[in-house]
C-alpha positions as MATLAB code, in Angstrom:
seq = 'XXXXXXXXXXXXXXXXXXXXXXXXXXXXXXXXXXXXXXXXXXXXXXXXXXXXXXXXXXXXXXXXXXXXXXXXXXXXXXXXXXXXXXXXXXXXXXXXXXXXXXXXXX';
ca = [
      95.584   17.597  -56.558;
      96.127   13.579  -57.088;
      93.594   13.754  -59.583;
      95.722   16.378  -61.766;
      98.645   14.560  -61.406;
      97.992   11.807  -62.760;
      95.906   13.620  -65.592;
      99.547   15.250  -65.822;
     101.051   11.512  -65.958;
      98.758   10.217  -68.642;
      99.014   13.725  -70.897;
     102.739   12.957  -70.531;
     102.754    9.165  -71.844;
     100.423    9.947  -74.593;
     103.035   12.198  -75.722;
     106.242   10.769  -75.027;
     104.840    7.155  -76.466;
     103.092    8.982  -79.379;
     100.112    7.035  -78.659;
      97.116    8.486  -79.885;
      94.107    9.524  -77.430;
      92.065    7.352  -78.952;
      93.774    4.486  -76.728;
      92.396    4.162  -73.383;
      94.709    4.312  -70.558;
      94.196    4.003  -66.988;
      95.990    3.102  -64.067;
      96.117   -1.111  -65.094;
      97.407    0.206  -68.214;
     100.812   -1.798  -68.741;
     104.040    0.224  -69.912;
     105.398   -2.765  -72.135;
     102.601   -4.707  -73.223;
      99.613   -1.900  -73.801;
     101.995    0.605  -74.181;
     104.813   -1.054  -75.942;
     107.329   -0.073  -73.788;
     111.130   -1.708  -74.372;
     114.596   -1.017  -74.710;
     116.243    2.381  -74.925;
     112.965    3.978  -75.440;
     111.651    3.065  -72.234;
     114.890    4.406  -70.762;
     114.423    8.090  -72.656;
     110.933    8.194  -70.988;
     112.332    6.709  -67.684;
     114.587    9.669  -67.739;
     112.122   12.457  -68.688;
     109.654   11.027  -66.215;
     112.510   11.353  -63.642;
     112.903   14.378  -64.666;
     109.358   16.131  -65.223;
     107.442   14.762  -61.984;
     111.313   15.211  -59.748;
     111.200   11.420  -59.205;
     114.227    9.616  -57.743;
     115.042    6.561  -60.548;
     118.407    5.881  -58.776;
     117.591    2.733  -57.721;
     115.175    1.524  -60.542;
     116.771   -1.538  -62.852;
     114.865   -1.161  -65.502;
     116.327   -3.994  -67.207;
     113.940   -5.928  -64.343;
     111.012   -4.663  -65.601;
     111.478   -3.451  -69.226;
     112.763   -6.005  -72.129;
     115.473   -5.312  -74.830;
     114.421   -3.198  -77.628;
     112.794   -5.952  -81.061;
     113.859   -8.868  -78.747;
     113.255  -11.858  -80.491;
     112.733  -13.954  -76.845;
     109.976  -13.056  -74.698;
     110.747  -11.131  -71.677;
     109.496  -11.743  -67.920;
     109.546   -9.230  -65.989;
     109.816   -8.985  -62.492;
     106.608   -7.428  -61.588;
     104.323   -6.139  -64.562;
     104.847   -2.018  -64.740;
     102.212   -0.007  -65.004;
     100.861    3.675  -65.098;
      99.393    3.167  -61.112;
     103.511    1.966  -60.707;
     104.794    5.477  -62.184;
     101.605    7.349  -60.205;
     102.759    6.086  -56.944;
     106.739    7.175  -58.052;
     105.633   10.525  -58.215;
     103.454   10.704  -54.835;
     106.494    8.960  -53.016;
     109.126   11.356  -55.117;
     111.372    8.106  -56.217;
     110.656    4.419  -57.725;
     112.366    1.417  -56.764;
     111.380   -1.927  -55.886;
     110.051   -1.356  -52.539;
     107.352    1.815  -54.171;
     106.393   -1.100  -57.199;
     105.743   -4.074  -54.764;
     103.959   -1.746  -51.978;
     106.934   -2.377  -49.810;
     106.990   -0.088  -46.746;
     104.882    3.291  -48.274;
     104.021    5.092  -45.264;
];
């Protein structure tokens, strides 16, 4: 079953980032830098992947994790997001700080 989800999670960023197949992704696979992840596009796919895998984003500041939309300054993030990040969202039904830093999972 955890193997078909995330199959499920990389079919759906391939096609809500429009990225073609031909680009690799795996679970070190980072949402703004490999992907190319920022501003209000990365909160339309925060929302749908709320939405599709019933993950709670209540509590997810994005704006920690996900710089402004053709920012001319570079932006450090918090913690580096990536695809294992939005994997363990969906196996622990919300994200938030604790899920991304591996904060209290049991």
């Amino acid at each position: 079953m955890e193997e078909q989800t995330f199959k499920d999670l990389l079919d759906f960023v391939y096609a809500k980032t429009l990225l073609s197949k031909n680009i690799s992704l795996g679970p070190n696979s980072r949402l703004c830098d490999d992907i190319g992840l920022t501003g209000w596009d990365a909160h339309e796919f925060f929302m749908a992947y709320a939405e599709r895998f019933q993950v709670d984003v209540s509590a997810f500041q994005l704006a920690d994790y996900v710089g402004a939309e053709g920012s001319m300054f570079h932006f450090l993030p918090k913690t580096v997001l990536t695809i294992h990040h939005l994997f363990l969202g969906i196996q622990h039904s919300k994200l938030d700080d604790q899920i991304i830093n591996g904060v209290n999972l049991s």
